[in-house]
Residue frames as a rotation matrix with the C-alpha (Angstrom) as fourth column:
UNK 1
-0.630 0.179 0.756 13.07
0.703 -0.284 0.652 -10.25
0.332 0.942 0.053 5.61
UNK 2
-0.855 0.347 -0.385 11.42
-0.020 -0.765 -0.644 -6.95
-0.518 -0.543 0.661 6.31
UNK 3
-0.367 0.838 -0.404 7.51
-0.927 -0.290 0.239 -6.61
0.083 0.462 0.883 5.49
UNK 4
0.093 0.478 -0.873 6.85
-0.330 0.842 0.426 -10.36
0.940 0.248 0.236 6.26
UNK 5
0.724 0.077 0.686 6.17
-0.674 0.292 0.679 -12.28
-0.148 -0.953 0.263 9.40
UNK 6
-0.397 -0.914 0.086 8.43
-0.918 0.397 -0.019 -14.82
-0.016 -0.087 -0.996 10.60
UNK 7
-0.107 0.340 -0.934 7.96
-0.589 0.735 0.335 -18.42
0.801 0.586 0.121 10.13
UNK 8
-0.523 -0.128 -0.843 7.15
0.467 0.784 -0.409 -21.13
0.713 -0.608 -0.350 12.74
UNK 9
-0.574 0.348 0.741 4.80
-0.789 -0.477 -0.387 -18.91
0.219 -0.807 0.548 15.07
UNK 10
-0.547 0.452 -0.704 2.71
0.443 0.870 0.215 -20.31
0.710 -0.195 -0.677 17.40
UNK 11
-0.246 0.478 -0.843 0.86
0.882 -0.251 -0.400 -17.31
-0.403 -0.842 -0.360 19.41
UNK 12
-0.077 0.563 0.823 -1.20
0.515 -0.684 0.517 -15.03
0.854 0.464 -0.238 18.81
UNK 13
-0.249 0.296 -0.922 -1.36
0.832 -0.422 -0.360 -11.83
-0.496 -0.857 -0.141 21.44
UNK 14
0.397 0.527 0.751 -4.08
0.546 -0.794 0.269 -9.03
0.738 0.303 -0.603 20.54
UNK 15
-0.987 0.159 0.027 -3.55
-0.135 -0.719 -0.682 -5.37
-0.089 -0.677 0.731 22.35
UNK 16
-0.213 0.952 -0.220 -7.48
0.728 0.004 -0.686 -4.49
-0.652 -0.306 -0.694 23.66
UNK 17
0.382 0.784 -0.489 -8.36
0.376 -0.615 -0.693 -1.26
-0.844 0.081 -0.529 22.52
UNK 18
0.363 0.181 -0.914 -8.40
-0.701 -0.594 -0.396 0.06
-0.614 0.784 -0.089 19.07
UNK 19
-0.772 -0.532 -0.349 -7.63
-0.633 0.693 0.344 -4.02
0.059 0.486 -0.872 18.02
UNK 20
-0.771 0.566 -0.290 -10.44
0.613 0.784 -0.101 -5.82
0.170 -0.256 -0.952 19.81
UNK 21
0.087 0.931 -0.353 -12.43
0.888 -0.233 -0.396 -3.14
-0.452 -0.279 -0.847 21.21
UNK 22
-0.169 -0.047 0.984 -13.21
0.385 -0.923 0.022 0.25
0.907 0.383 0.174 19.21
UNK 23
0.728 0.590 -0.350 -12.49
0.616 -0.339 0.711 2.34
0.301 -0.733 -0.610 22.29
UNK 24
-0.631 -0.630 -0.452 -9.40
0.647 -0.749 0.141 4.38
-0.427 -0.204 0.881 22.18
UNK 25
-0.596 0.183 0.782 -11.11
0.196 -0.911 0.362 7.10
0.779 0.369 0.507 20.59
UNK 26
0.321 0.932 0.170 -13.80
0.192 -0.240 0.952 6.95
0.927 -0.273 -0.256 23.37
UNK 27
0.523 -0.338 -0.782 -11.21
0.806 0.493 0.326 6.44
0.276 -0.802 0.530 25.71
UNK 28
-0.366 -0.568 -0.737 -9.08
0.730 -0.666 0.152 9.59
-0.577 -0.483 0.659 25.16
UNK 29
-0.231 0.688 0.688 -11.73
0.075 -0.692 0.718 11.55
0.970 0.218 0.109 24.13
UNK 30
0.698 0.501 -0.511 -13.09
0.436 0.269 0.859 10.48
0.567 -0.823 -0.030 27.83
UNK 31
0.156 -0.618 -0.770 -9.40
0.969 -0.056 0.242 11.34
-0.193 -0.784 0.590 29.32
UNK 32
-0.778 -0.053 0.627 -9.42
0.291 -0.914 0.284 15.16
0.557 0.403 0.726 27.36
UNK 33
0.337 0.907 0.253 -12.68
0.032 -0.279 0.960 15.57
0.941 -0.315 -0.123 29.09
UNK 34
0.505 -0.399 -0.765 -10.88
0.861 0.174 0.477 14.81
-0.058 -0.900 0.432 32.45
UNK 35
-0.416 -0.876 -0.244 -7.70
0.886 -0.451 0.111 16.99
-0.207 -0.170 0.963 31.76
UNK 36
-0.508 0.229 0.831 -9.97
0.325 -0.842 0.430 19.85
0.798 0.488 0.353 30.85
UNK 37
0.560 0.762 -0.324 -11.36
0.419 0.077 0.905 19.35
0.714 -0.643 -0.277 34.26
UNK 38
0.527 -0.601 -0.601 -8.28
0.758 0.013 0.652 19.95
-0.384 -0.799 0.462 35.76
UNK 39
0.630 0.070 -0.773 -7.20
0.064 -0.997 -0.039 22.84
-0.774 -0.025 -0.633 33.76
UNK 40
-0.788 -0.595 0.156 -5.32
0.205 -0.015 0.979 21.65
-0.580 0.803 0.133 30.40
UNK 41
0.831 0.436 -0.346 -6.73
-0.400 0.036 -0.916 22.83
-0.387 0.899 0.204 27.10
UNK 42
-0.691 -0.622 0.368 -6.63
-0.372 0.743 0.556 20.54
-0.620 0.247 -0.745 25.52
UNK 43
-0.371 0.602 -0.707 -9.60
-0.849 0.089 0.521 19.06
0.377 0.793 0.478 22.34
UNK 44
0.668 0.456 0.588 -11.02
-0.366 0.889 -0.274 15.65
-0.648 -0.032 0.761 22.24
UNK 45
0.990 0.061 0.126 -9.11
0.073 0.542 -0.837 15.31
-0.120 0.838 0.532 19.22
UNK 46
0.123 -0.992 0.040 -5.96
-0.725 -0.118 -0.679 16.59
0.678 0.054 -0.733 20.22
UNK 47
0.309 0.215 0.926 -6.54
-0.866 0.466 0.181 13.84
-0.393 -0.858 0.330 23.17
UNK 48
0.990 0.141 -0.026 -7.21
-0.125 0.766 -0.631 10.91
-0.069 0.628 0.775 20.63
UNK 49
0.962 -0.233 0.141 -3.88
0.200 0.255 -0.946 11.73
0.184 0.938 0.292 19.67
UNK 50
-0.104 -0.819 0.565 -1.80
-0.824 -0.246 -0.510 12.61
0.556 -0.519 -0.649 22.45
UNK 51
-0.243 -0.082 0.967 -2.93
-0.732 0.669 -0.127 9.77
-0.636 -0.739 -0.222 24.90
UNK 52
0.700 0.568 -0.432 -3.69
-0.672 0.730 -0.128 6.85
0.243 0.380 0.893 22.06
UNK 53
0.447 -0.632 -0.634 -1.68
-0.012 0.704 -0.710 3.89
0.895 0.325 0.307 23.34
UNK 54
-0.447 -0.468 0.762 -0.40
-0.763 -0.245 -0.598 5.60
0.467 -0.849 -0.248 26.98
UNK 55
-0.094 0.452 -0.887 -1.34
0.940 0.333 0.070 3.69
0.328 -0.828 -0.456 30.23
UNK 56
0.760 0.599 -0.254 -2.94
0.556 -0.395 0.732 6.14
0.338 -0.697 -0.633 33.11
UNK 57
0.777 -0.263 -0.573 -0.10
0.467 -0.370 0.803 6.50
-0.423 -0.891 -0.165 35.17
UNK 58
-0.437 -0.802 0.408 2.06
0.884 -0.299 0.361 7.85
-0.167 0.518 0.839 32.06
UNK 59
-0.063 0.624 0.779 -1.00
0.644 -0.570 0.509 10.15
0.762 0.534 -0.366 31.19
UNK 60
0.713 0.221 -0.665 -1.16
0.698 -0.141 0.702 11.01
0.062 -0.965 -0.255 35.04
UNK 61
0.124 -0.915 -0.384 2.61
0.798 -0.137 0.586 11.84
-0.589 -0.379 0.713 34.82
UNK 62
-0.508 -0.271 0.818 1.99
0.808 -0.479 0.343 14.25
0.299 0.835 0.462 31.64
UNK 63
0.459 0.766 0.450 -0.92
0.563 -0.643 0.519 16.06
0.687 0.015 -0.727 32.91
UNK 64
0.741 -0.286 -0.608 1.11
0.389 -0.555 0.735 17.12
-0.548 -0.781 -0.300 36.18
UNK 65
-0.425 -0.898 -0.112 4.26
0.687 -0.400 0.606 18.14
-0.589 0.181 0.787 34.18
UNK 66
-0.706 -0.128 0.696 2.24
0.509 -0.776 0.373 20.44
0.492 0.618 0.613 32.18
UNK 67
0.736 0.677 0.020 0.02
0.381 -0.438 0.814 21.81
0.560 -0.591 -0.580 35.12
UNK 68
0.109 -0.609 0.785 3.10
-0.389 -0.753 -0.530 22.33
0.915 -0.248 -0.319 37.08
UNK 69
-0.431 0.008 0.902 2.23
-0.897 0.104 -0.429 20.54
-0.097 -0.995 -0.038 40.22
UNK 70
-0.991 0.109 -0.079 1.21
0.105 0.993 0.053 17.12
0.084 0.044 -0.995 41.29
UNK 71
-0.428 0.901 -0.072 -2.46
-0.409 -0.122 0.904 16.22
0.806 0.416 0.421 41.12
UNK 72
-0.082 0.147 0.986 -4.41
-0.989 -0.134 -0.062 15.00
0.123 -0.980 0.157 43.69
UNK 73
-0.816 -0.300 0.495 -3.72
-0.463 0.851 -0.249 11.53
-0.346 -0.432 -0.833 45.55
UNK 74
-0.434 0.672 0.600 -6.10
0.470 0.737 -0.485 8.84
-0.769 0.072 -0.636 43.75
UNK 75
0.072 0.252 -0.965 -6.45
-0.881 -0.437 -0.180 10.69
-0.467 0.863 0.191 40.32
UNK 76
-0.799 -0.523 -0.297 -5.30
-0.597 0.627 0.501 7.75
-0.076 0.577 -0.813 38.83
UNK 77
-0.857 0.492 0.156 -7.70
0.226 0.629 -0.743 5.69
-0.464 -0.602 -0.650 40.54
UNK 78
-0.232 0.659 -0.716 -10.47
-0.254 -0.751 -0.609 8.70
-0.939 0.041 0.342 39.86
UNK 79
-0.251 -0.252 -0.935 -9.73
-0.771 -0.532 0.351 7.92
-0.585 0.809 -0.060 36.30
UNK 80
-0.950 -0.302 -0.085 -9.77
-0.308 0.949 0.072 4.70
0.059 0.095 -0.994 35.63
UNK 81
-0.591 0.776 -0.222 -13.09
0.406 0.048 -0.913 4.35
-0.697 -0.629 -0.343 37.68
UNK 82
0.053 0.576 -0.816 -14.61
-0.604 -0.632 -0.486 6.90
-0.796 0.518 0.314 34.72
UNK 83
-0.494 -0.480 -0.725 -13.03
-0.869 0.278 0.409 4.80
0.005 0.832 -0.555 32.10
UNK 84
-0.981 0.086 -0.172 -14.55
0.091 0.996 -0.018 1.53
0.170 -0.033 -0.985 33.39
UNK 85
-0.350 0.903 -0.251 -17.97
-0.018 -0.274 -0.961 3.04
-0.937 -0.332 0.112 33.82
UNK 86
-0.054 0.168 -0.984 -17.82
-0.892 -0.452 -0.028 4.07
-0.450 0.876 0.174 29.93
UNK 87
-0.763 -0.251 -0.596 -16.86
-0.543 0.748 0.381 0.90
0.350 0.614 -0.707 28.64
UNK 88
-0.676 0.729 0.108 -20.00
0.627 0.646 -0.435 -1.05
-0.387 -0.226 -0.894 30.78
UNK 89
0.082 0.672 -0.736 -22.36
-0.514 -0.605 -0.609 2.39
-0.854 0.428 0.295 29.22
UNK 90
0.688 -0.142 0.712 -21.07
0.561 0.727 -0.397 0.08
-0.461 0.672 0.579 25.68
UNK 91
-0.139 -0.579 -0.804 -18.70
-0.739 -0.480 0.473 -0.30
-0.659 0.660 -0.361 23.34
UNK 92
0.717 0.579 -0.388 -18.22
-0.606 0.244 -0.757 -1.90
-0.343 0.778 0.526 20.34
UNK 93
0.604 -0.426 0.673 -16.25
0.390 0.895 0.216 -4.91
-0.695 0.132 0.707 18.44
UNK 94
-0.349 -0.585 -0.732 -13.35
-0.333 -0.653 0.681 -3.74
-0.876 0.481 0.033 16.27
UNK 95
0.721 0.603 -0.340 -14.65
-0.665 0.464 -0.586 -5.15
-0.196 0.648 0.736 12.47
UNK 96
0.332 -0.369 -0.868 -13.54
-0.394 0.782 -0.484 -8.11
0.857 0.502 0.114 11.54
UNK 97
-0.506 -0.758 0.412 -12.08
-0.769 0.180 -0.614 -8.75
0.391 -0.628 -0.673 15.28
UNK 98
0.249 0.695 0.674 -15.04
-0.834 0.508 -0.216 -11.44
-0.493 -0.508 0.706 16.67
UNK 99
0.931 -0.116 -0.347 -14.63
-0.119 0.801 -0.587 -13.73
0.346 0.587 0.732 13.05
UNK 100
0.409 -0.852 -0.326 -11.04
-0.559 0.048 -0.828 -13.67
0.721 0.521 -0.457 13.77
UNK 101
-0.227 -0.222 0.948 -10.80
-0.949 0.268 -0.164 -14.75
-0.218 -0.937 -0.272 17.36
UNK 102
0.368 0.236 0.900 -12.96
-0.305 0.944 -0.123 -17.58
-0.879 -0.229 0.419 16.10
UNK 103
0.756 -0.205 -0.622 -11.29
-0.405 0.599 -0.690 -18.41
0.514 0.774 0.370 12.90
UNK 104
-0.360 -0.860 0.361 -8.35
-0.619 -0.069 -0.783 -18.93
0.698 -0.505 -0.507 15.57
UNK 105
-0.038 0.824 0.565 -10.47
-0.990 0.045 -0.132 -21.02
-0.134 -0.564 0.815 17.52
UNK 106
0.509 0.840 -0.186 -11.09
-0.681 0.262 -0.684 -22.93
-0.526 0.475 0.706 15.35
UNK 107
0.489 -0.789 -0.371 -7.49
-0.008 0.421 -0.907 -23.92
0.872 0.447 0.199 14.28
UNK 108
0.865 -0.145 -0.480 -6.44
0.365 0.839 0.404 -24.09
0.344 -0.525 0.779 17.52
UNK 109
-0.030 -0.952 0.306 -4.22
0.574 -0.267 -0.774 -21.49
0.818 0.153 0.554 17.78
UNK 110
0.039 -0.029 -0.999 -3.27
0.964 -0.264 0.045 -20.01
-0.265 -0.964 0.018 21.33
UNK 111
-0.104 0.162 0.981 -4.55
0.430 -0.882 0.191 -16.49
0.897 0.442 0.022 21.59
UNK 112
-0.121 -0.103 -0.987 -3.72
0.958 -0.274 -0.089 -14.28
-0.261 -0.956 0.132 24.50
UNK 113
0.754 -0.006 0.657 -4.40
0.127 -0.980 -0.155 -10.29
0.645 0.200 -0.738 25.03
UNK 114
-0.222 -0.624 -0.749 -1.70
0.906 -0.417 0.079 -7.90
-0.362 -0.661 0.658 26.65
UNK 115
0.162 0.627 0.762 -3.02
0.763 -0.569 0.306 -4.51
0.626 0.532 -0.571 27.46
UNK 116
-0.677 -0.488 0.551 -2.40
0.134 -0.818 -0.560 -1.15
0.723 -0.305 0.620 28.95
UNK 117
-0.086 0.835 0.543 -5.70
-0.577 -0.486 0.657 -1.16
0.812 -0.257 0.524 29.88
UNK 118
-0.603 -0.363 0.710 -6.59
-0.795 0.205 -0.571 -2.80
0.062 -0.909 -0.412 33.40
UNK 119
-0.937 0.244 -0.250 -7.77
0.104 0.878 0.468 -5.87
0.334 0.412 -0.848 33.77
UNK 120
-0.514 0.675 -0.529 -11.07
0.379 -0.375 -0.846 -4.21
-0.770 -0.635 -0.063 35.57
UNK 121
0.237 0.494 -0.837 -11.91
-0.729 -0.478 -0.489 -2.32
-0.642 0.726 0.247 32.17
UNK 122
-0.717 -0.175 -0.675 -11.20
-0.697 0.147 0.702 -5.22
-0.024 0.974 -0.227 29.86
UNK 123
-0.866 0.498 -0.047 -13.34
0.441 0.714 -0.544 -7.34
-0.237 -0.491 -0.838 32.13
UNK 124
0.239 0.791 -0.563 -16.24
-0.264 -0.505 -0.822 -4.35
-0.935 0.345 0.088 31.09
UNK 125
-0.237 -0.050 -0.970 -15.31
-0.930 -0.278 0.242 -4.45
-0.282 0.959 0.020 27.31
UNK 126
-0.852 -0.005 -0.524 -15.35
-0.325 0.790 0.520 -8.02
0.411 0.613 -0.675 26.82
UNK 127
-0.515 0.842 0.159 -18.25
0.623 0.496 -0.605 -9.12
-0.589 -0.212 -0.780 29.15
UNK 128
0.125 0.854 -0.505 -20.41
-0.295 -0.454 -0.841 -6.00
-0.947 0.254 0.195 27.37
UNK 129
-0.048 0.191 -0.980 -19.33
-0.995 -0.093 0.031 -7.15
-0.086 0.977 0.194 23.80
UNK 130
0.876 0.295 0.382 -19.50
-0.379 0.911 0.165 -10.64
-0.299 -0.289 0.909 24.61
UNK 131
0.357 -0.848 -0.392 -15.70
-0.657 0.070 -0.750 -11.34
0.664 0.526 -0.532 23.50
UNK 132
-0.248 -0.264 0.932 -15.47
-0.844 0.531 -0.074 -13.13
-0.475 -0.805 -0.355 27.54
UNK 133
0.727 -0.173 0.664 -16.62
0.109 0.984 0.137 -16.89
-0.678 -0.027 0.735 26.22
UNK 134
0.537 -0.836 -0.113 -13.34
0.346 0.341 -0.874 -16.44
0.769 0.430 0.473 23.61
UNK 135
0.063 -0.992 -0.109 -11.16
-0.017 0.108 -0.994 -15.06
0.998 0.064 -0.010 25.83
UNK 136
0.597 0.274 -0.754 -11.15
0.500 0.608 0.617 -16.38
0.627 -0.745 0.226 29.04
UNK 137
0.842 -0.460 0.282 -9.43
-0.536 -0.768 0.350 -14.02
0.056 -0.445 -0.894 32.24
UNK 138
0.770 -0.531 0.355 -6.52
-0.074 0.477 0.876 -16.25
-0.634 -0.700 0.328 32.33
UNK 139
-0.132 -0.504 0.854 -5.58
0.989 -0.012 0.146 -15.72
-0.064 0.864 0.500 28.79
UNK 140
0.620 -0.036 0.784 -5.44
0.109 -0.985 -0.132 -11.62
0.777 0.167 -0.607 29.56
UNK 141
-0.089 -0.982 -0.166 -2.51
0.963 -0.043 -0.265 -9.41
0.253 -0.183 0.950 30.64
UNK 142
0.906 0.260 0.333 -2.66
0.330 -0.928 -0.172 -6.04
0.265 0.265 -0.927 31.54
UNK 143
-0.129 -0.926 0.354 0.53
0.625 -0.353 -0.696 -4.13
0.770 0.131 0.625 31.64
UNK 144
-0.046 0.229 0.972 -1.23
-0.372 -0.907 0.196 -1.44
0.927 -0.352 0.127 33.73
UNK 145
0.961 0.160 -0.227 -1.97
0.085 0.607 0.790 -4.09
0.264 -0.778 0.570 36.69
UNK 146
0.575 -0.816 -0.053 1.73
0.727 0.540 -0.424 -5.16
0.375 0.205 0.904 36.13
UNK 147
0.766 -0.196 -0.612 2.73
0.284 -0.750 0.597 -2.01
-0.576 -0.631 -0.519 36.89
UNK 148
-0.641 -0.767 -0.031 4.91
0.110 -0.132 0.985 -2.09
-0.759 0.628 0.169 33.21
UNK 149
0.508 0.826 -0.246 3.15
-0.046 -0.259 -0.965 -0.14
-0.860 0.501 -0.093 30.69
UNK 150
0.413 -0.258 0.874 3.82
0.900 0.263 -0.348 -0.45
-0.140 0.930 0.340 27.02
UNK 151
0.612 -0.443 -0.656 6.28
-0.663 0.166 -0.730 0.51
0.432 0.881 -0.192 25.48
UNK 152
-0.361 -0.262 0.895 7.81
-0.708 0.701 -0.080 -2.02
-0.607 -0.663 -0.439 28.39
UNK 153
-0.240 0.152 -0.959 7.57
-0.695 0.663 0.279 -5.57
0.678 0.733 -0.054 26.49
UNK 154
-0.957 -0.153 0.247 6.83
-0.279 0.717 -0.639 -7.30
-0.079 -0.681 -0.728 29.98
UNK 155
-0.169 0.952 0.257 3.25
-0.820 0.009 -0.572 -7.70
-0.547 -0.307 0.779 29.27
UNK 156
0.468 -0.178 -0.866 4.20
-0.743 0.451 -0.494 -9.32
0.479 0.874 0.079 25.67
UNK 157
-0.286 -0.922 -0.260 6.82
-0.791 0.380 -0.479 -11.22
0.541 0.069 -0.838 27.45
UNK 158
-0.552 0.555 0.622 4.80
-0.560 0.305 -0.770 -12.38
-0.618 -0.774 0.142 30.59
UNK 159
0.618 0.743 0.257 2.10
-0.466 0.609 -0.642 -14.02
-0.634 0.277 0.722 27.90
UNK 160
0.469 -0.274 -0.840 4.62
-0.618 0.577 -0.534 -15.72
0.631 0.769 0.101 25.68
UNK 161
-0.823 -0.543 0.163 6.11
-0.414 0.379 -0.828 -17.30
0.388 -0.749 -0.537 29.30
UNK 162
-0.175 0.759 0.628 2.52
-0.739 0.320 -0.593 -18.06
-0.651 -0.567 0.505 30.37
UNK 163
0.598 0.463 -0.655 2.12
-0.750 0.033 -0.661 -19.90
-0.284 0.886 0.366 27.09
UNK 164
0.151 -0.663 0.733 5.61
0.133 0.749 0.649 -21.90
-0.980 -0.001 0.201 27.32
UNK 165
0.465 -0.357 0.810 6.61
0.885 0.159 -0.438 -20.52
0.028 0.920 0.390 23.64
UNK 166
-0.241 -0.821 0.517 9.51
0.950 -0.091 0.298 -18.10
-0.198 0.563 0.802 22.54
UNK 167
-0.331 -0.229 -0.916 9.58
-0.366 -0.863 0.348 -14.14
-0.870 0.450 0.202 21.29
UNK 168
-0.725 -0.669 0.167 10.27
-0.221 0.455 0.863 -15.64
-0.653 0.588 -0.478 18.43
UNK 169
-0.843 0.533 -0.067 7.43
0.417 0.729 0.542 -17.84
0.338 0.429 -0.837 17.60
UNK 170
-0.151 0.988 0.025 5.26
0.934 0.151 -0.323 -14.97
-0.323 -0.025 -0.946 18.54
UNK 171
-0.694 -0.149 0.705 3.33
0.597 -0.667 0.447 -12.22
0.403 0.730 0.551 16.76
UNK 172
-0.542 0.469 -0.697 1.53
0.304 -0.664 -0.683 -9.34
-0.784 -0.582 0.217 18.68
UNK 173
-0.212 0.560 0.801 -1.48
0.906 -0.195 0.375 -7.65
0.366 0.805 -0.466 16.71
UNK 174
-0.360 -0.032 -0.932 -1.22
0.697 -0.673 -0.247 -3.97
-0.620 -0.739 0.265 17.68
UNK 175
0.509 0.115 0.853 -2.52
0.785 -0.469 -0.405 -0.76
0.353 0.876 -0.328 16.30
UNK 176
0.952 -0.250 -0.177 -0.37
-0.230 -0.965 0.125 2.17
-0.202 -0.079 -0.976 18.22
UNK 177
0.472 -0.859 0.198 2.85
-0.227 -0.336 -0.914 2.83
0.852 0.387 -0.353 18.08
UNK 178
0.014 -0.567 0.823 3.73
-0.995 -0.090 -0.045 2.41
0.100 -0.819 -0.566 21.65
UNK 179
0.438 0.059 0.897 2.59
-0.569 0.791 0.226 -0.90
-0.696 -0.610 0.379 21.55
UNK 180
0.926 -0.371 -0.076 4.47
0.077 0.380 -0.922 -1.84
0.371 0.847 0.380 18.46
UNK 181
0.160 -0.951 0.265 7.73
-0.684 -0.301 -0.665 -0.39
0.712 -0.075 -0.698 19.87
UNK 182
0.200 -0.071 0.977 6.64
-0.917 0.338 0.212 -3.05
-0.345 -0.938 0.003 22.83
UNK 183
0.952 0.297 0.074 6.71
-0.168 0.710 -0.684 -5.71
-0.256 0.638 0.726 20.28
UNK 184
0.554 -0.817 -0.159 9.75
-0.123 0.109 -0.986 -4.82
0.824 0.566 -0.040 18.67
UNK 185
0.191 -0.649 0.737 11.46
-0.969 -0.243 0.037 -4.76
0.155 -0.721 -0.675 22.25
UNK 186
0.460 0.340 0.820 10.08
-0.531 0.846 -0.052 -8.06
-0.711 -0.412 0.570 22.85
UNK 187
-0.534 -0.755 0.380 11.50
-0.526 0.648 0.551 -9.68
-0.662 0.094 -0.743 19.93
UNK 188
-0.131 0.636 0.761 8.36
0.645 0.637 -0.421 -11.00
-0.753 0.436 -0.494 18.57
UNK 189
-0.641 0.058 0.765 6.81
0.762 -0.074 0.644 -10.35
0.094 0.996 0.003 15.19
UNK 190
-0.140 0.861 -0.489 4.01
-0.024 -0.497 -0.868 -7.70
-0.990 -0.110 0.090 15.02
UNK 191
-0.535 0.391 0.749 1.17
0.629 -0.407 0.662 -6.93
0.563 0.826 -0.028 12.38
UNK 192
-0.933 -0.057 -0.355 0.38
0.159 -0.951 -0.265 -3.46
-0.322 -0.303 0.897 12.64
UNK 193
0.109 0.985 0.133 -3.63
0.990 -0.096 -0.099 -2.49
-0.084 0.142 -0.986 12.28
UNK 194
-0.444 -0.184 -0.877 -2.95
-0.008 -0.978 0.209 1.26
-0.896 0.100 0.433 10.89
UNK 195
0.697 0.662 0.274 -5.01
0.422 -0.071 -0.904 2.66
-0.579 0.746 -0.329 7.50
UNK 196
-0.052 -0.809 0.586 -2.39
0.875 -0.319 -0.363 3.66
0.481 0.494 0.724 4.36
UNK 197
0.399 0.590 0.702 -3.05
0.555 -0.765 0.327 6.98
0.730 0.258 -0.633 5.27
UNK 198
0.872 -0.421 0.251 -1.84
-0.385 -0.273 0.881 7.37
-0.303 -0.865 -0.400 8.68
UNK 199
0.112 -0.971 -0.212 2.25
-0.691 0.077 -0.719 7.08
0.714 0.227 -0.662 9.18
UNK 200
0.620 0.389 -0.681 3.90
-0.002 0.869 0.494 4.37
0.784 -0.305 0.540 10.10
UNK 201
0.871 -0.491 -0.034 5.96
-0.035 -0.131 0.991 4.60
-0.491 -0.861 -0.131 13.63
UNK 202
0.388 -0.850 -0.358 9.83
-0.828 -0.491 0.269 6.12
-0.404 0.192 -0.894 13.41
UNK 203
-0.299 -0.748 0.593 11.24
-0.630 0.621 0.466 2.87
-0.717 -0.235 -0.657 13.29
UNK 204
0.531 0.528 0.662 9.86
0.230 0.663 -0.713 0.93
-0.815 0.531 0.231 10.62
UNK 205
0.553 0.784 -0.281 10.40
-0.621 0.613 0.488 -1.00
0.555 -0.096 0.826 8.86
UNK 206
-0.099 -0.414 0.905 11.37
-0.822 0.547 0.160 -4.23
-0.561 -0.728 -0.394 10.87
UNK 207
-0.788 -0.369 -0.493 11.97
-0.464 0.882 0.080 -7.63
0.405 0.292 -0.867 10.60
UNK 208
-0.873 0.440 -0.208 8.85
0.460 0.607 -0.648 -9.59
-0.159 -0.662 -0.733 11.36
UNK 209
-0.023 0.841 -0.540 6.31
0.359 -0.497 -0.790 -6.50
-0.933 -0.212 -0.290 11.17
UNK 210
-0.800 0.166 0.577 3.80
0.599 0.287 0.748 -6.31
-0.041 0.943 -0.329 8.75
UNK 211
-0.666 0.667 -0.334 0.62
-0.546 -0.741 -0.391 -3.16
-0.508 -0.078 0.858 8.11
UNK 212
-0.552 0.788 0.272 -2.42
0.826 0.472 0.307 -4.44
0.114 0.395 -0.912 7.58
UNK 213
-0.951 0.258 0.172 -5.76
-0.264 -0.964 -0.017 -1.96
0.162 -0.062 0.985 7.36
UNK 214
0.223 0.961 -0.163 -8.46
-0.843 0.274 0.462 -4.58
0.488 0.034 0.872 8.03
UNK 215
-0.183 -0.082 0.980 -8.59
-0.733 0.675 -0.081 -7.90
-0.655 -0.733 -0.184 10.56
UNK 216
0.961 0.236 0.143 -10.10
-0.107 0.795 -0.597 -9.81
-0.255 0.559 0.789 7.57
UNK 217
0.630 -0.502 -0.593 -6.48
-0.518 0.298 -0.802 -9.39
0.579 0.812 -0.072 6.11
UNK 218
-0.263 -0.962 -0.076 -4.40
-0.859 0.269 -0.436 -11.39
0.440 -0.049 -0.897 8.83
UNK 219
0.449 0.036 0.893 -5.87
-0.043 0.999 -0.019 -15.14
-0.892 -0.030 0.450 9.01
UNK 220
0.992 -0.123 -0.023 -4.32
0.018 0.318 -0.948 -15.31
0.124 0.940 0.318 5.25
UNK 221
0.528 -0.828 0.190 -1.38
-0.832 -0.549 -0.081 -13.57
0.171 -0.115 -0.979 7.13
UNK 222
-0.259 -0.258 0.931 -0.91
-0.836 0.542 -0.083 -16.46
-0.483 -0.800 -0.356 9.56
UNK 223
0.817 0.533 -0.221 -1.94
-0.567 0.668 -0.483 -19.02
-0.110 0.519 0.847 7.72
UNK 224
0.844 -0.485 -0.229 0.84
0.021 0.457 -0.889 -19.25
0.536 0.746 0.395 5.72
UNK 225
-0.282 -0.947 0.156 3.31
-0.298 -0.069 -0.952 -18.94
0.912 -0.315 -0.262 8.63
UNK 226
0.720 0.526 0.453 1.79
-0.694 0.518 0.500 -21.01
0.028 -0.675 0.738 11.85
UNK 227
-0.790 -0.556 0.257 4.20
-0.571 0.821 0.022 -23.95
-0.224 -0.129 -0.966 13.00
């Protein structure tokens, strides 16, 4: 049935940034500020919106095809390094994302992250917002480590195999588009964090995937569909 989750789940996997941590905007505001270093014009706000969702080394790979030439050895690196500096300077909790972890907690329901982001900068985001005593480093993924960024479903896949449950019987909580399209590869449900306002990714709708515009709305989600 399209617009509804599937029944019988039994995992929960959060993306990091703009789900758990308000920091894609700071984030590719932060990478526009880079690529203007290196000679793209390019906004803050056209940033937000060209790199929301990308790993590095995809952003890496854009910036040289429209410069014309490779960048120098350890940009990536260069980058990253800025990125993980910001996130210990602070960020912030997404709303509603702290009650949920623990309303999950609390029932007992396995909760894992898979992220673009490295496992170096979620280690800053969660120790500075204090999210590290819920999610422990063994129950994070990073795609970007992995060396498969999202839209690649191995990050998704990799925690529903660490976990010893099914596609199936899990539901990703994402808010871009790339990482939804990683979902849908994967097989697993997704609820989509996106305001009416904004469109919803080419493909929609799906089986399984549901829009929400607030975290308060998806413990009622799950509730009613948990094994």
């Amino acid at each position: 049935m399209k617009d509804a989750l599937r029944p019988g789940l039994k995992l929960v996997i959060f993306d990091c940034d703009g789900v758990l941590i308000d920091s894609e905007g700071p984030s590719c505001r932060a990478t526009a500020q880079f690529a203007r270093l290196l000679g793209v014009n390019i906004s803050d706000e056209e940033g937000v919106a060209r790199f929301a969702g990308k790993a590095l080394p995809q952003v890496v790979k854009e910036l040289e095809a429209e410069l014309g030439h490779p960048l120098p050895p350890g940009t990536n690196t260069r980058m990253r390094e800025n990125l993980v500096r910001l996130m210990k300077e602070g960020v912030e909790p997404v709303a509603g994302a702290i009650p949920l972890l623990e309303a999950l907690a609390a029932r007992h329901v396995p909760v894992r992250v898979g992220s673009n982001s490295s496992m170096a900068e979620m280690e800053a985001k969660f120790g500075f917002t204090g999210m590290d005593r819920l999610l422990p480093e063994e129950r994070i993924h990073s795609a970007a480590d992995m060396g498969q960024p999202k839209p690649d479903p191995a990050v998704y896949l990799c925690g529903a195999e660490a976990e010893g449950v099914r596609p199936d019987e899990t539901v990703v909580i994402e808010d871009s588009d790339t990482g939804a399209e990683a979902a849908r590869r994967a097989g697993m449900s997704c609820i989509l964090l996106r305001p009416a306002s904004h469109p919803l990714p080419a493909f929609w709708p799906v089986e399984g995937f549901v829009r929400v515009e607030h975290l308060d709305e998806v413990m009622p989600l799950l509730e009613a569909v948990l094994a």
